[in-house]
N, C-alpha and C positions, 0 to 999 in steps of 0.2 A: 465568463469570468466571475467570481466570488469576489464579495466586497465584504471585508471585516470591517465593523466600527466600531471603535473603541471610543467608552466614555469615563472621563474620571469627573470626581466629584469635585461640583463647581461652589462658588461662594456671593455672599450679597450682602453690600452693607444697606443704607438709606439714599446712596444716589448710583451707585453702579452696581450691575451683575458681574457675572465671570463665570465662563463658561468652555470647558478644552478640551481635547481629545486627537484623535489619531484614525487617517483612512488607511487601508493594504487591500492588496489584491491575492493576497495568500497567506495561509498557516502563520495565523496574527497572536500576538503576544495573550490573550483570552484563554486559547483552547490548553486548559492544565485542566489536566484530571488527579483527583487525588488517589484514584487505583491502581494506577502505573507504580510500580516497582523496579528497582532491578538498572536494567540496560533502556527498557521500553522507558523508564524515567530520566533517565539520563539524553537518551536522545528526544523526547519532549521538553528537555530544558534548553538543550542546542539550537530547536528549532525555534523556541521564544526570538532567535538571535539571526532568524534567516528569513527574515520578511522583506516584502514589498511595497516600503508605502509609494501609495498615488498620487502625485501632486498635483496643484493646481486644478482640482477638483469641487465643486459647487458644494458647498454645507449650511444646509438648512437652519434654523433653531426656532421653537415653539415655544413659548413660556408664558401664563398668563396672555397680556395682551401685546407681548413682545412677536414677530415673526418677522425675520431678519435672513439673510444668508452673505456667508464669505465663501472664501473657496483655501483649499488645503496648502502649504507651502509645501516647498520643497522634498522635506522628510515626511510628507503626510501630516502632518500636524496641524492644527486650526485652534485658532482661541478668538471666543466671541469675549468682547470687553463694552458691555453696553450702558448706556443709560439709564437710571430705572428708579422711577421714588414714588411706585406704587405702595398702598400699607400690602404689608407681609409678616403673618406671625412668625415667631421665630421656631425653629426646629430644622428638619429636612423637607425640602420639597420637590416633585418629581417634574421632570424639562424632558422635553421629546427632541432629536435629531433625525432630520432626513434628508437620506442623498442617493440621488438619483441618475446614472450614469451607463447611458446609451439605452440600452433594453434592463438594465439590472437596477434595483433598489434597494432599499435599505432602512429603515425604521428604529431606532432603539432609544432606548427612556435610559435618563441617568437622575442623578441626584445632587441635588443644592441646596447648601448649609444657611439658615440669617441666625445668625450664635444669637443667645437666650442674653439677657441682662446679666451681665457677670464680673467681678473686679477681677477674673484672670482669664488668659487661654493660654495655651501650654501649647509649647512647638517643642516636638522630640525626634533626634535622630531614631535612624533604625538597627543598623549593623551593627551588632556589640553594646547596643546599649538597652534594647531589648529581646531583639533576636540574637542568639546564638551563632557568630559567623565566622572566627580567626580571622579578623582581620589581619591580625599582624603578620599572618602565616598565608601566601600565596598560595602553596598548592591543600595545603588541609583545607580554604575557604574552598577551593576547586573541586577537592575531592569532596567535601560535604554537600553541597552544590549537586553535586551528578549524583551522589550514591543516596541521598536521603530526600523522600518525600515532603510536603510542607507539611503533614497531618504527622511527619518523625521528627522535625526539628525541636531544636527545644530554645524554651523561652528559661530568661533567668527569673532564681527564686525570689518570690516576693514583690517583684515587677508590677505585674497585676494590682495586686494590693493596693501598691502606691497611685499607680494612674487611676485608678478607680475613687481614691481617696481626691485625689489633686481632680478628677471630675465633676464632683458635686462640692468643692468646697467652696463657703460661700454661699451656697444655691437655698432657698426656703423650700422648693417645690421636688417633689420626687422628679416627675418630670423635665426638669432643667436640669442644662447639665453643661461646663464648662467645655466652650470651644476646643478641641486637639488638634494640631496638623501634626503630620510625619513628612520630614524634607531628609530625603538623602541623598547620596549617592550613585546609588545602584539604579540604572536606566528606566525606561518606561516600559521597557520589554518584560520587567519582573513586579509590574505593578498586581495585575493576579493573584500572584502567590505572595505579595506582602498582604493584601485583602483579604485573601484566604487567612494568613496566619493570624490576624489581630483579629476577626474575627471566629478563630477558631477556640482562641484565648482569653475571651471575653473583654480584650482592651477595648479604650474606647472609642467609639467609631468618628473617624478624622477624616479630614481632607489631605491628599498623598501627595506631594510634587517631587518628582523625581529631577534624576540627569537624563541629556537628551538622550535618544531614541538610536541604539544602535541596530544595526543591518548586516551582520555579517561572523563566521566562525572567529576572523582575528579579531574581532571586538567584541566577542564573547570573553577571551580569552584574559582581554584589559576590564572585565566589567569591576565596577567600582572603585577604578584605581585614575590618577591623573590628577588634575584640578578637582578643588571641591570650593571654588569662589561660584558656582553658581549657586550653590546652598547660601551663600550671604547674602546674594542677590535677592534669593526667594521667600529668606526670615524679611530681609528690608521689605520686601514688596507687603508681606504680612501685615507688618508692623505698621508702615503705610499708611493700608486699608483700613484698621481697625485700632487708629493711633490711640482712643482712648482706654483702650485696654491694658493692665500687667499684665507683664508676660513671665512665664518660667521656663525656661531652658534647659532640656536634658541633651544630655552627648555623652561620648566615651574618649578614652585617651589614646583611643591605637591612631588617628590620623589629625586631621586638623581640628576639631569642636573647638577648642578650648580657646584655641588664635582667633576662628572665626565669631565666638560668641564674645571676645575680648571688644573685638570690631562694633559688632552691634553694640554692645553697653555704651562704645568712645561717640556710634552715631547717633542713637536716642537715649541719652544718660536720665531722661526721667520714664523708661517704659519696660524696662527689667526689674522683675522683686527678686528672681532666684535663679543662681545658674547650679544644675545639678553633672559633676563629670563621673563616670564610673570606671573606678581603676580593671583592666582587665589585663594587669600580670600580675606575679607575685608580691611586687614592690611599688611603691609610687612614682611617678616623673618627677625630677628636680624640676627641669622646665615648666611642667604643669603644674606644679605648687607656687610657684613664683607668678604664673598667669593670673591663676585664682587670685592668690596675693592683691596682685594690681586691681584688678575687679571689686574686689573689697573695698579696694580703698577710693571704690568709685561710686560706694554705697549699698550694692550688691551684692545680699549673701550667697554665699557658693558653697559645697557640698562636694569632696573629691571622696570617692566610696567605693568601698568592696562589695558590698553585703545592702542589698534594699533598705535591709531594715534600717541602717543608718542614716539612709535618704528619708523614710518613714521619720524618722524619729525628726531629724533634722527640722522636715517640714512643718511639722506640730511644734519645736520651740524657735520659730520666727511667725509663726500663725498660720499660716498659709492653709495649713489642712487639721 
């Protein structure tokens, strides 16, 4: 039996670590290649959706003078939540996992964030607000989905610019650089190909947390659609973590951002500087101009936009970048 371990990048403030990931015993949400084409792509997207995770399962962790283990729940999954007020510069730094299971093992290194001294971090959706995905259109998301590669999708214009802008602002040092996460929707079976694409695009490099972990052709079928209250959950737990930080909020209008980031503003009304929403039809939302609205009036500037460059611009007359 094969043991897939999936690691995503974990995070540390001054008194706790955070550390997650996923076990299978088959064809695990990892193996994307970006030379698949065609059908041969299409059905490597499927199988993201047809795994095995192993439960209750023994999971190692190595870190500095950390060395601890839990074991997998249910769906495979494991999060170490530990103690920790070693010094730690801040950047990325590399944590080992090992799991060991009958005659078979397993080894892999991932990566963990301690954010740089900074007066912001940026939590941005992903579907439609920088990737390219018709949300609001079920079978075009489908059919983009199966017939396009990650290395064919495309990102919106001017996107880049901005994150990269809202990255260093603020910062003295080349090397520093404003905390990102990316919370959405879309499962952990497509954490890869989101890694892929922000990295392919120069954005900048974040901690992912997605929706849980599906198993199966008809929850292929539902991916990204349902609840999206675990996204409020996961900014709160953010926010949280790193309460002394401002935050900026990117989202789009095809599903919930605008309600959910409403929420957040009503739960920490002093840790929001900007909420940015990106219009992605023709027209605006009434409903979501009246969100904003309210948000405003919560001291919150907010940004509803077509075109980056508006968010650009935006950003530079409230200071931010």
């Amino acid at each position: 039996m094969k043991l897939d371990l999936k690691l995503y990048r974990g995070y540390v403030n001054d008194q706790e670590l955070i550390v997650f990931g996923h076990l299978f015993k088959s064809w695990a949400p990892d193996k994307y290649r970006l030379d698949r084409k065609g059908i041969r792509h299409a059905f490597s997207i499927i199988h993201m959706f047809r795994i095995k995770p192993l439960p209750n399962v023994k999971i190692r962790l190595k870190f500095k003078n950390i060395d601890v283990t839990t074991k997998t729940q249910e769906d495979g999954y494991f999060r170490f939540s530990i103690p920790f007020t070693e010094e730690l510069e801040s950047g990325w730094h590399k944590y080992e996992v090992i799991c060991e299971l009958n005659e078979f093992g397993i080894i892999e290194k991932g990566e963990l964030l301690k954010p740089y001294k900074s007066k912001f971090a940026i939590i941005s959706d992903i579907d439609d607000t920088f990737l390219i995905s018709h949300s609001n259109s079920f079978f075009k998301k489908l059919y983009v989905m199966l017939s396009k590669n990650v290395n064919k999708r495309k990102i919106f214009n001017d996107v880049v610019n901005h994150y990269r802008a809202l990255s260093i602002a603020g910062q003295d040092s080349e090397e520093a650089s404003n905390s990102f996460f990316y919370v959405s929707s879309s499962e952990w079976n497509l954490y890869e190909f989101i890694e892929e694409f922000a990295r392919i695009h120069n954005l900048p490099k974040a901690v992912i947390k997605l929706k849980k972990i599906k198993t199966g052709i008809r929850d292929f079928l539902s991916s990204g659609r349902g609840s999206h209250n675990h996204k409020y959950d996961k900014i709160k737990d953010i926010i949280a973590f790193y309460p002394k930080l401002q935050y900026v909020l990117l989202g789009d209008d095809s599903q919930k951002d605008p309600y959910l980031y409403e929420r957040i503003c009503k739960t920490y009304p002093l840790s929001i500087g900007a909420i940015y929403i990106r219009q992605t039809r023709n027209s605006q939302k009434k409903e979501v101009q009246e969100v904003l609205k309210n948000i405003e009036d919560m001291g919150v500037a907010t940004c509803y936009f077509k075109n980056s460059e508006k968010a650009i611009e935006h950003s530079r007359e409230v200071e931010i970048i």
